[in-house]
N, C-alpha and C positions, 0 to 999 in steps of 0.2 A: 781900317785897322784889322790886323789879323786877328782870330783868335789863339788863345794863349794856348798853346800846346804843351804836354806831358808835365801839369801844373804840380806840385809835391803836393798831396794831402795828408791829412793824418802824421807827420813827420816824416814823408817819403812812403808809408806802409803802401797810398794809394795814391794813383797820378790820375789826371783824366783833362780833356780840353773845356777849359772853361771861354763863356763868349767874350768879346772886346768890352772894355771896361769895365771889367770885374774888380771889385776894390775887398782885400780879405778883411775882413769887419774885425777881427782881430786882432789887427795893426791899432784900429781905434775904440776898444773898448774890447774887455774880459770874454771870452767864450767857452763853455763847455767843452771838457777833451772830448767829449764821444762827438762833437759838432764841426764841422767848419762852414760858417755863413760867407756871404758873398753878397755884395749891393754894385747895382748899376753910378756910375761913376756921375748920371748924370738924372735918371728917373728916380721912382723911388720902387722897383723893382731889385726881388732878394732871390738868394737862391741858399740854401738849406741842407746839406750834406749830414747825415746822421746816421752813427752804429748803435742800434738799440737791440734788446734782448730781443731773442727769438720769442715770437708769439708762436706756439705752434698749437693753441687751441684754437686759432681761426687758420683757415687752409682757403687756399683759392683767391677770388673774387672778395672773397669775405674779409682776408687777412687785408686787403686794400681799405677797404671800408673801416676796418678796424685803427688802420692809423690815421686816416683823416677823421675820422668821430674825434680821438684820441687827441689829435693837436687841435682838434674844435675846443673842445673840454679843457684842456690848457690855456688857452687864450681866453677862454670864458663865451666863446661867441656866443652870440642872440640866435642865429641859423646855421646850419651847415645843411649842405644841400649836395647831393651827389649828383653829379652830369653823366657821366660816362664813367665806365672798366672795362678797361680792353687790358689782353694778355699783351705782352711785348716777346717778340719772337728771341729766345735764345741767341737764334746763332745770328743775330745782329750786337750781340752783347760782348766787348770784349772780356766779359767777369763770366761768358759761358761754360767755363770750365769747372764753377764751382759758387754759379748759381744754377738751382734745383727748378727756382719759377721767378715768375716777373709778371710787372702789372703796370700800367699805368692809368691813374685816374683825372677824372676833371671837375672840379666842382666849384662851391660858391662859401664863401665865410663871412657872417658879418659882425663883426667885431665891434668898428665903431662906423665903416660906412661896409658897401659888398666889395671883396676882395675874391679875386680867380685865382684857383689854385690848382697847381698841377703837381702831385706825384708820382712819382715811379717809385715800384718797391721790389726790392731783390732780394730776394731769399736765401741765406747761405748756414740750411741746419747744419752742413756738417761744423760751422763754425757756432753752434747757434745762435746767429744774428740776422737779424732784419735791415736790410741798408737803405733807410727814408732818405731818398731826395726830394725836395717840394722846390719849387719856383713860383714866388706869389707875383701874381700882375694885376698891380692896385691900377681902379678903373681910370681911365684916360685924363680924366677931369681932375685927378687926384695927383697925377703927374707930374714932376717937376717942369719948371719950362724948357720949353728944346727952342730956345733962342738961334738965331743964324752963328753964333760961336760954337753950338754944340750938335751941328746940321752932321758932324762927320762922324758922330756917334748916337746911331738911332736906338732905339728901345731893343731889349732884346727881345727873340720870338721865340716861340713852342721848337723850332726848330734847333735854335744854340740849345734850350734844355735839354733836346733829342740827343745834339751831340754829345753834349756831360755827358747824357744817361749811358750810352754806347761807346764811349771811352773809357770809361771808369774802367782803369785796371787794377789790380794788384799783384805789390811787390813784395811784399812780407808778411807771410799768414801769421808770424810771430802777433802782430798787432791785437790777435783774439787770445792770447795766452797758451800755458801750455795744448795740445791736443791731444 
């Protein structure tokens, strides 16, 4: 199955290629406007699209670390554990024109078992907003079954997130209000 390409987010503001069997969490059950969730059709792997206010008292490295604390703290988890922060290169970004920086991180949450967490954070002061994507990939064992019906749709990788992350475009800067 292909990945879905130039998917509407936001109301059309933002499009970006989501991986095969992406199901809009939406469809079944109430979502936050600033959010659009997304669940594997067949694991129980999510993915996490969010316009939140500009943090701009954390800069860098720091501002990454600051939104995974952040949705630790939300969720109540028992740990949050940071693996890695690596910068994400601009010009692989197609939101490079009007993200200032980017991050991506790896880390660990444990809520009610350990959950891997991945996000990417984009920074768009001139809008002032922070664009959190997270992809959680609850541990293996945790996994829905991938029975021989569901052999033609495997789990998603670090790599479909990569694609979101690097698709993400935008079509209407209107979406942030006046300017």
């Amino acid at each position: 199955m292909e990945p879905t390409r130039d998917y509407p987010l936001f109301g059309g503001a933002f499009s970006a290629t989501l991986p095969p069997g992406a199901i809009d969490v939406s469809d079944l059950r109430p979502v936050p406007d600033n959010q659009e969730v997304f669940c594997h059709r067949v694991t129980d792997q999510s993915l996490i699209l969010e316009l939140l206010e500009l943090q701009a008292h954390v800069q860098g490295e720091e501002a990454a670390r600051y939104h995974f604390e952040d949705v630790g703290g939300v969720q109540e988890a028992r740990v949050v554990q940071v693996e890695a922060v690596q910068p994400l290169l601009l010009e692989n970004l197609a939101l490079r024109g009007c993200c200032q920086e980017a991050w991506i991180l790896s880390g660990k949450q444990q809520v009610a078992k350990y959950v891997t967490l991945y996000q990417a954070l984009l920074r768009l002061p001139q809008y002032q907003t922070d664009f959190l994507l997270t992809f959680n990939q609850p541990p293996p064992e945790n996994r829905s079954s991938l029975g021989p019906e569901n052999l033609s749709l495997p789990p998603w990788s670090l790599g479909d997130f990569e694609q979101l992350v690097t698709s993400l475009t935008l079509h209407d800067p209107n979406i942030f209000g006046p300017q």
